[in-house]
LUMLO-585064 format. One record per residue: residue number from 1; x, y, z of N, C-alpha, C, O, CB in turn. Coordinates in steps of 0.2 Angstrom, whole numbers, plus 5000, padded with zeros to 4 digits. Glycine has a CB too. Layout:
N
+-----+------+------+------+------+------+------+------+------+------+------+------+------+------+------+------+
| pos |   nX |   nY |   nZ |  caX |  caY |  caZ |   cX |   cY |   cZ |   oX |   oY |   oZ |  cbX |  cbY |  cbZ |
+-----+------+------+------+------+------+------+------+------+------+------+------+------+------+------+------+
| NUM |    X |    Y |    Z |    X |    Y |    Z |    X |    Y |    Z |    X |    Y |    Z |    X |    Y |    Z |
...
+-----+------+------+------+------+------+------+------+------+------+------+------+------+------+------+------+
//
This chain:
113
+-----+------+------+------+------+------+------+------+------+------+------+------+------+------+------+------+
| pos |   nX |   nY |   nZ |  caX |  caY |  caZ |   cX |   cY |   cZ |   oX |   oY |   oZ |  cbX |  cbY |  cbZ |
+-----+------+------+------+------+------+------+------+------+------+------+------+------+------+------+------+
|   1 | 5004 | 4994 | 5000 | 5000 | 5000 | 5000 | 5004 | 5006 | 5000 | 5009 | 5007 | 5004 | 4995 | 5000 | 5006 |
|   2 | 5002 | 5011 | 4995 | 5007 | 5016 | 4995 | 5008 | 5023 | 5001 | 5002 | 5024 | 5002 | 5005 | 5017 | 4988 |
|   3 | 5009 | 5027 | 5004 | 5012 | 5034 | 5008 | 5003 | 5036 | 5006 | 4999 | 5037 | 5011 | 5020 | 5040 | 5003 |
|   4 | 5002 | 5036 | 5001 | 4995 | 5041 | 5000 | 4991 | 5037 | 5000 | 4985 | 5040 | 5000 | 4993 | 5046 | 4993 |
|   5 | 4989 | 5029 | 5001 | 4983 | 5024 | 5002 | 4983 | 5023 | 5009 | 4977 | 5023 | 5012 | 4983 | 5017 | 4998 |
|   6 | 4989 | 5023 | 5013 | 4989 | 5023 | 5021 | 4987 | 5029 | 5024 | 4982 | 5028 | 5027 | 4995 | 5020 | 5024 |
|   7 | 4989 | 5036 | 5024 | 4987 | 5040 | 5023 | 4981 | 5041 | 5022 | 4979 | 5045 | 5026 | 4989 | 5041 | 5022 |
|   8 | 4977 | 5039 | 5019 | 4970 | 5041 | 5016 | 4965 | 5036 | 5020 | 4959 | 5037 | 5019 | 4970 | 5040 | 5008 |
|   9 | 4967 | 5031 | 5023 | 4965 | 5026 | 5023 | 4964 | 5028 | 5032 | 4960 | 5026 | 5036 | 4969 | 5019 | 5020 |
|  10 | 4970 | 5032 | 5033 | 4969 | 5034 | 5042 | 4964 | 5039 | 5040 | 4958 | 5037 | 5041 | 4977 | 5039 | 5047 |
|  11 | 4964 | 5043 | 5038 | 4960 | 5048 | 5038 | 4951 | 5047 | 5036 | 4947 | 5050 | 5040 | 4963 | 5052 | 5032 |
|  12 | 4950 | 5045 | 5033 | 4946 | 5041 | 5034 | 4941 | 5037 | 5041 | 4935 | 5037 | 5043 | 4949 | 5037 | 5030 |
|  13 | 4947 | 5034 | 5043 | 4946 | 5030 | 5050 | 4945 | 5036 | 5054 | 4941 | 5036 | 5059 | 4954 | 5025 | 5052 |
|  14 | 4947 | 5039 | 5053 | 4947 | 5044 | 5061 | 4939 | 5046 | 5058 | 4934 | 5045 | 5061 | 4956 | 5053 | 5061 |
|  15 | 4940 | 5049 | 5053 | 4930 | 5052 | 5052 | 4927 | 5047 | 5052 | 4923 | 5049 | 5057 | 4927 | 5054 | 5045 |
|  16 | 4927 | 5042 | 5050 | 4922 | 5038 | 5052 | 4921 | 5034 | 5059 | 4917 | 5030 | 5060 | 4923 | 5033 | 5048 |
|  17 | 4925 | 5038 | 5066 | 4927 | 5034 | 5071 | 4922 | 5043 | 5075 | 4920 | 5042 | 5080 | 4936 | 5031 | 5071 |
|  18 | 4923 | 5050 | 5071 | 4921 | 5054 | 5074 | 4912 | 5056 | 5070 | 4909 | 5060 | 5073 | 4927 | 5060 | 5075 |
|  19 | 4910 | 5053 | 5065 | 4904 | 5054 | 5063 | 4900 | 5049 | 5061 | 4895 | 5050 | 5058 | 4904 | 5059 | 5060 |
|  20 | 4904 | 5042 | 5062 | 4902 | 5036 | 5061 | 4895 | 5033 | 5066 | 4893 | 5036 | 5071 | 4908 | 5032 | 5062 |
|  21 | 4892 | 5028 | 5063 | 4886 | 5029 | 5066 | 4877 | 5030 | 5062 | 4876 | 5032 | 5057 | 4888 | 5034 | 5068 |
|  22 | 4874 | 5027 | 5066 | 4865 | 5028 | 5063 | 4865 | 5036 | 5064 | 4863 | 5040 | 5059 | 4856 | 5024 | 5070 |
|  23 | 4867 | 5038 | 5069 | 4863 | 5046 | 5070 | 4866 | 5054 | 5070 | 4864 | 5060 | 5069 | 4861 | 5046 | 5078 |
|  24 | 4871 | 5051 | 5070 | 4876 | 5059 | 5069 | 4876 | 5063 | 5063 | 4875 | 5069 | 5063 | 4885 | 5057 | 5069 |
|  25 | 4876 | 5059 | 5058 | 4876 | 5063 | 5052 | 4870 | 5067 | 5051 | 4870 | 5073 | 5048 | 4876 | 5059 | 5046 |
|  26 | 4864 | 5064 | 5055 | 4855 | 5064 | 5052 | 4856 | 5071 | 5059 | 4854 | 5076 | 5059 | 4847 | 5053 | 5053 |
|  27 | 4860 | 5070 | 5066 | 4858 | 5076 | 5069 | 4861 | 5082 | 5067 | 4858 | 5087 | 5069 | 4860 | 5075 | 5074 |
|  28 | 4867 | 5082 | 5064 | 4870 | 5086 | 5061 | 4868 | 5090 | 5055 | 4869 | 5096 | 5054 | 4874 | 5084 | 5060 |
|  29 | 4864 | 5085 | 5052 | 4857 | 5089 | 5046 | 4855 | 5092 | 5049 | 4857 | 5098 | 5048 | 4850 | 5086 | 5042 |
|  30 | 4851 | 5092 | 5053 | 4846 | 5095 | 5057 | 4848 | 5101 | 5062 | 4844 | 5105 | 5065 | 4843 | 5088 | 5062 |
|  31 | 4854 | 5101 | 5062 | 4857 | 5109 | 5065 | 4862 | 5112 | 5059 | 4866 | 5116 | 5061 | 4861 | 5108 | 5073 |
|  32 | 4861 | 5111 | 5052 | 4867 | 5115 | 5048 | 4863 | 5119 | 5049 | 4866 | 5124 | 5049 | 4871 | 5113 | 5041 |
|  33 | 4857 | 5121 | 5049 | 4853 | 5129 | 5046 | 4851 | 5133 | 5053 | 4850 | 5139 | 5052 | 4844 | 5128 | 5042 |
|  34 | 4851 | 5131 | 5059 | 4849 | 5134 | 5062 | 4851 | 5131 | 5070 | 4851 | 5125 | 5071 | 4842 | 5135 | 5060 |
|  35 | 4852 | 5135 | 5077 | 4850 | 5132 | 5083 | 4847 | 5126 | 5085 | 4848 | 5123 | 5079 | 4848 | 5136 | 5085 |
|  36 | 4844 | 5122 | 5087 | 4837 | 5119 | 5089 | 4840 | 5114 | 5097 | 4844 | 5110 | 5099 | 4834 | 5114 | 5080 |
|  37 | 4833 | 5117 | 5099 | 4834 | 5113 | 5105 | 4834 | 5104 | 5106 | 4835 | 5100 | 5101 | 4828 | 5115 | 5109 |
|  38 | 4833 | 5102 | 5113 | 4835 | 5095 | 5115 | 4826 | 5091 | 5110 | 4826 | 5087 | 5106 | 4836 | 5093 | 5127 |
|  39 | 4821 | 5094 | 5113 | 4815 | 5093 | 5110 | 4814 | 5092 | 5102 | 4811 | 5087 | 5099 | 4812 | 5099 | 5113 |
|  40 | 4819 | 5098 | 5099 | 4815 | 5098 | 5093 | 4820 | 5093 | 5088 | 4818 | 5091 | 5083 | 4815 | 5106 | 5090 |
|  41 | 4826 | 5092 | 5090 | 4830 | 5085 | 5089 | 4824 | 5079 | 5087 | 4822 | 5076 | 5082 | 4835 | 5082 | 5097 |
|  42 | 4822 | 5080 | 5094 | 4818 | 5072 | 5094 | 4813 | 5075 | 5090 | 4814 | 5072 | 5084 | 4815 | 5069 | 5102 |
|  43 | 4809 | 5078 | 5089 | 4805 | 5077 | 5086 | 4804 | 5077 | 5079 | 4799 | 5076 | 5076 | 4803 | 5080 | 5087 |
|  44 | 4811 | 5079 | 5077 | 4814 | 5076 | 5070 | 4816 | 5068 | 5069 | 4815 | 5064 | 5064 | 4820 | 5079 | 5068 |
|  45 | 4818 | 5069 | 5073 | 4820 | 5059 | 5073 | 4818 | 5057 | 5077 | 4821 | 5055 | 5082 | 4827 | 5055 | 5075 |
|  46 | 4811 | 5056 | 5076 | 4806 | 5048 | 5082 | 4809 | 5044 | 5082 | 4807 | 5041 | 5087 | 4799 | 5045 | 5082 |
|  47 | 4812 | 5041 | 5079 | 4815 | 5033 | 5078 | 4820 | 5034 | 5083 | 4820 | 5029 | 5087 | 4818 | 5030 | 5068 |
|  48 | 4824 | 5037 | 5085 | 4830 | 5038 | 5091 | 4826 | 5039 | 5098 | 4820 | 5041 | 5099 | 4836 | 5046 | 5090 |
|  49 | 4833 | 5036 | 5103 | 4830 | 5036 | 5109 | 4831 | 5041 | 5115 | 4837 | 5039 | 5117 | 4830 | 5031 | 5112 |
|  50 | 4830 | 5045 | 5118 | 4832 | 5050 | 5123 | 4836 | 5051 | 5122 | 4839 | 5055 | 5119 | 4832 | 5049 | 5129 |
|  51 | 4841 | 5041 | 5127 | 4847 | 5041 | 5126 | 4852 | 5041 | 5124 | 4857 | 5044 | 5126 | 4848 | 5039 | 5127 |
|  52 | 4850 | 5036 | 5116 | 4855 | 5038 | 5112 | 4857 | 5047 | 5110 | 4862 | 5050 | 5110 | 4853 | 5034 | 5105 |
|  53 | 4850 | 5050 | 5110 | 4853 | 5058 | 5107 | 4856 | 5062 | 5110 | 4859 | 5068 | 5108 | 4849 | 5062 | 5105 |
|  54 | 4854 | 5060 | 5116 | 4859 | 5065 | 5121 | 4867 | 5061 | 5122 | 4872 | 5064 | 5124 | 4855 | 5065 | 5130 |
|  55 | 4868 | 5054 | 5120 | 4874 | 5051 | 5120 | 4878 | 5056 | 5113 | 4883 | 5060 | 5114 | 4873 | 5042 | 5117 |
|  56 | 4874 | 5054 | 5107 | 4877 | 5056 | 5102 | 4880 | 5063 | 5103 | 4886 | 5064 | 5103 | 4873 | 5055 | 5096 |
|  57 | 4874 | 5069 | 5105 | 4876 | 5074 | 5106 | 4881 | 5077 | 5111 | 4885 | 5082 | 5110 | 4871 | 5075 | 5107 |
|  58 | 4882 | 5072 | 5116 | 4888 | 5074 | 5119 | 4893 | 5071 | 5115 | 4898 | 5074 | 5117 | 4888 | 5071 | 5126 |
|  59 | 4894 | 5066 | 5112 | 4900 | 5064 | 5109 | 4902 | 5069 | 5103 | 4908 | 5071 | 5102 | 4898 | 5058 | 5107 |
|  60 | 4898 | 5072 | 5099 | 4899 | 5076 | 5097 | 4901 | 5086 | 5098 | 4903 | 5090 | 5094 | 4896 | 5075 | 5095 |
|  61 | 4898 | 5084 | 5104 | 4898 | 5091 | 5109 | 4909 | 5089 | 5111 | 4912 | 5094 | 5110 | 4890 | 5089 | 5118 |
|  62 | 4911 | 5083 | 5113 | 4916 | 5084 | 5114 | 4921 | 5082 | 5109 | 4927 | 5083 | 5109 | 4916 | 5082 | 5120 |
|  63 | 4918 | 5080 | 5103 | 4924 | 5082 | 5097 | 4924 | 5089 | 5095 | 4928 | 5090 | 5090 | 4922 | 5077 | 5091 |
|  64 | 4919 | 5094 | 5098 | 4921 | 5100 | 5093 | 4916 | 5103 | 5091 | 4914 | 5109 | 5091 | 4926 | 5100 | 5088 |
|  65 | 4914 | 5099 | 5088 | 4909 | 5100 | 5083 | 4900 | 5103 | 5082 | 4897 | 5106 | 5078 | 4909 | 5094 | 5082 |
|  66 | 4899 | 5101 | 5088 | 4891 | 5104 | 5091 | 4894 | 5108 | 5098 | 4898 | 5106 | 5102 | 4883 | 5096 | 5094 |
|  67 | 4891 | 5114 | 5098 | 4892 | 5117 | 5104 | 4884 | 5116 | 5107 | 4880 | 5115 | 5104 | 4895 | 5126 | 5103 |
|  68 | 4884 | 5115 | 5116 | 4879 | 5116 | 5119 | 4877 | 5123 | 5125 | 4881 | 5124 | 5129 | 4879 | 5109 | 5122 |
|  69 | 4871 | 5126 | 5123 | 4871 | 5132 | 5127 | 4864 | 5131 | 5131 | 4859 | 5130 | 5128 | 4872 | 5139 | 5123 |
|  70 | 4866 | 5131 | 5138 | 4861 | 5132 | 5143 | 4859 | 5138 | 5146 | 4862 | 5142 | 5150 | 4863 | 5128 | 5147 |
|  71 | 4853 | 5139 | 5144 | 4849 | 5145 | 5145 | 4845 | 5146 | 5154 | 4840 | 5142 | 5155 | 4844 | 5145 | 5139 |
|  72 | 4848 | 5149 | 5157 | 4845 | 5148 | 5162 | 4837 | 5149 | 5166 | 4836 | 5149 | 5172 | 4848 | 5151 | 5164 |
|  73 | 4832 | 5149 | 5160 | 4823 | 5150 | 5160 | 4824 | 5144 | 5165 | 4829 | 5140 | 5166 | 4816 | 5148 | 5150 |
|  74 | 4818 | 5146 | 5168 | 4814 | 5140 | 5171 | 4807 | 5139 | 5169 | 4803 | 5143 | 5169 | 4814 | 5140 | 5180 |
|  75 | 4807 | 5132 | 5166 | 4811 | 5125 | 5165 | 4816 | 5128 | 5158 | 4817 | 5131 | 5153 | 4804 | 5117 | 5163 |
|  76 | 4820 | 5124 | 5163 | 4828 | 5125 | 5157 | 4829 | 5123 | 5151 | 4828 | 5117 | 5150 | 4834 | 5123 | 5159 |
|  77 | 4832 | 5127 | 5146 | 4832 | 5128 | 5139 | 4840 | 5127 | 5139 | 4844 | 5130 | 5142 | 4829 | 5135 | 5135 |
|  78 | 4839 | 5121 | 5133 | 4847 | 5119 | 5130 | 4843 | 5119 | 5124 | 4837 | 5119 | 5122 | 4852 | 5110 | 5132 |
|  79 | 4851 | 5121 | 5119 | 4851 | 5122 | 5112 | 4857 | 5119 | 5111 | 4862 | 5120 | 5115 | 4850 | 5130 | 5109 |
|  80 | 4857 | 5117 | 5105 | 4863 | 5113 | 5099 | 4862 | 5119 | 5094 | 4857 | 5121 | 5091 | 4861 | 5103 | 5096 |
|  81 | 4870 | 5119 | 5094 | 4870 | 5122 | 5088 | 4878 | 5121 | 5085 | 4882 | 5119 | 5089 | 4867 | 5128 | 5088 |
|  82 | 4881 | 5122 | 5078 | 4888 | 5121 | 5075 | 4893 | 5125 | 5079 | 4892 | 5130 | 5082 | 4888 | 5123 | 5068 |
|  83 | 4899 | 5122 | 5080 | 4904 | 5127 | 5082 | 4907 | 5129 | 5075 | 4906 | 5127 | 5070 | 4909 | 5124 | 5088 |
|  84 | 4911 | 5134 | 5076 | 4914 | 5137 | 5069 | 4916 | 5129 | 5066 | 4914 | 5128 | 5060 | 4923 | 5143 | 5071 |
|  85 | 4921 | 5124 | 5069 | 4925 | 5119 | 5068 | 4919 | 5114 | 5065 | 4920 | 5110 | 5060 | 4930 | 5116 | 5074 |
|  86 | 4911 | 5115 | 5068 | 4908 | 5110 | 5065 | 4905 | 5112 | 5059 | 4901 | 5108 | 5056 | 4904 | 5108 | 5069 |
|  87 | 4906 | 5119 | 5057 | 4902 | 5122 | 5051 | 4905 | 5120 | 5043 | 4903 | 5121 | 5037 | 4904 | 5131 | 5051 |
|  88 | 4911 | 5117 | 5045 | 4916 | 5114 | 5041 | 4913 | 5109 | 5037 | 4915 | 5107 | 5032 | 4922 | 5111 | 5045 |
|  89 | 4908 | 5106 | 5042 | 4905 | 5100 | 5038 | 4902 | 5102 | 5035 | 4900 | 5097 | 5032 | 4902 | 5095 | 5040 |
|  90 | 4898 | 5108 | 5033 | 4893 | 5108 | 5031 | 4893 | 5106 | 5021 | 4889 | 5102 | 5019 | 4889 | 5115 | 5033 |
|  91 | 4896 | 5109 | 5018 | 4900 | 5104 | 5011 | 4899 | 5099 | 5012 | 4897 | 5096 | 5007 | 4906 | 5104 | 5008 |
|  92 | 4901 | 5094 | 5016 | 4901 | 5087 | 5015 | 4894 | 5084 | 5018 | 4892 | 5078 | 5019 | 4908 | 5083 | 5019 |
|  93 | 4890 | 5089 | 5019 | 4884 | 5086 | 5022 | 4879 | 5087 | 5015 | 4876 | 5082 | 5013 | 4882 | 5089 | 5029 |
|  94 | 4879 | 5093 | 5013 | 4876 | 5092 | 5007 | 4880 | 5087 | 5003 | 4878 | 5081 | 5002 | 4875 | 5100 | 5004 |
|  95 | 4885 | 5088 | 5000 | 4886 | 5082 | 4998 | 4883 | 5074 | 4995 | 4882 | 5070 | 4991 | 4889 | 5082 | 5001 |
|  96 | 4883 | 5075 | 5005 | 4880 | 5066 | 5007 | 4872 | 5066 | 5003 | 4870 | 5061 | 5001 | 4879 | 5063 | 5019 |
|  97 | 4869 | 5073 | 5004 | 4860 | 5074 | 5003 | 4862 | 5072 | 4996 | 4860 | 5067 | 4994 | 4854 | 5083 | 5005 |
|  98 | 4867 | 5076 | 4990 | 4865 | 5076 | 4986 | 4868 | 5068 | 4980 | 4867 | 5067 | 4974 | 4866 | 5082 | 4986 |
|  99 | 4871 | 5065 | 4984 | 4873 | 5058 | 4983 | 4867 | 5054 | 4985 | 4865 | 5050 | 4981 | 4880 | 5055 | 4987 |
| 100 | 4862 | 5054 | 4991 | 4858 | 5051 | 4993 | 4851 | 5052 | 4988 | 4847 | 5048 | 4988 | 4859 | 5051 | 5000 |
| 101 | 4851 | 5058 | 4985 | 4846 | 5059 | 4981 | 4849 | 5056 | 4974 | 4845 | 5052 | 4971 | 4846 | 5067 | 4981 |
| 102 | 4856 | 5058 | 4970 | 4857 | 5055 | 4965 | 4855 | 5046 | 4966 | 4852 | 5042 | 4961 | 4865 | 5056 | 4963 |
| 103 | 4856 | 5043 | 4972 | 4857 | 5035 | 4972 | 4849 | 5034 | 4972 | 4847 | 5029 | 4971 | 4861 | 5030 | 4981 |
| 104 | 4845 | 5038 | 4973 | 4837 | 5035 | 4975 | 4833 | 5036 | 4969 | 4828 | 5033 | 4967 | 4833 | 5039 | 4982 |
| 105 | 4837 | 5042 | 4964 | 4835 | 5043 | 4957 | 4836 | 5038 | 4953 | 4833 | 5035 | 4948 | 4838 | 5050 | 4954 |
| 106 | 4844 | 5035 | 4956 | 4844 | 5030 | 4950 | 4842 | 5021 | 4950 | 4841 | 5017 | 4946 | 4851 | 5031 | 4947 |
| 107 | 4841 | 5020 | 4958 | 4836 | 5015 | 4959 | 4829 | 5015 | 4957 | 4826 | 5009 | 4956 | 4835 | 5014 | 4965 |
| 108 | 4827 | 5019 | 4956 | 4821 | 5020 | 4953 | 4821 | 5016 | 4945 | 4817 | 5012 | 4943 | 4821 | 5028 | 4953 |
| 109 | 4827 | 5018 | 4942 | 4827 | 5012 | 4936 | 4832 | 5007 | 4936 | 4834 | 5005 | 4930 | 4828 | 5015 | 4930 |
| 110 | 4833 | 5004 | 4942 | 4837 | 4999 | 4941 | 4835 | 4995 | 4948 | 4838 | 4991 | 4952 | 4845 | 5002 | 4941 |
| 111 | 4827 | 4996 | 4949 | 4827 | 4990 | 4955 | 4828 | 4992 | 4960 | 4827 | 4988 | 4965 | 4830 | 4984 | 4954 |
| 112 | 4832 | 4997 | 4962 | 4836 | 4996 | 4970 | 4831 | 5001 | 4974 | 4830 | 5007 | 4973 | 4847 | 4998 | 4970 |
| 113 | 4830 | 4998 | 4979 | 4826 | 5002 | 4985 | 4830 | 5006 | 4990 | 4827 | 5009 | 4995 | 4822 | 4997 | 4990 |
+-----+------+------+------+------+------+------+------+------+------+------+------+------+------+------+------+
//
């Protein structure tokens, strides 16, 4: 394997090790446009559980990526939202939408669901 396939091949690993996963990518859609609270997560992704989104979220909260801000209202308001370092993703996230749109357009004529 050559200097630039091992290389590429860590690099890789490391992303897929910090955004790998059912849920990270789809939570990270869900905040490239705007703030949004612990609530309105979930109510984008019913299929996830409490637990896991507050896992994911902190996991991502301590790679850099999602900043979390607690507002001190009573009853108390947390919001997610990108840090500068997580705005970085936002090209590879459209990206992924617009690969996952080409793959479903072209199952359409080739059988594939």
């Amino acid at each position: 394997m050559s200097q630039e396939q091992t290389e590429g091949t860590i690099f890789v690993q490391t992303t897929l090790k910090i955004l790998g996963g059912k849920w990270k990518i789809l939570i990270l859609w869900h905040l490239k446009d705007e703030a949004r609270r612990f609530s309105e997560l979930k109510r984008r992704m019913p299929e996830i559980t409490e637990k896991m989104l507050i896992q994911q979220l902190r996991e991502l909260e301590k790679d850099g990526i999602v900043n979390r801000k607690v507002y001190s209202d009573v009853p108390p308001k947390v919001e997610y939202s990108f840090t500068n370092y997580g705005k970085s993703l936002e090209p590879v996230l459209k990206a992924l939408c617009e690969w996952g749109q080409e793959h479903l357009e072209r199952g359409k004529f080739n059988g594939i669901d």
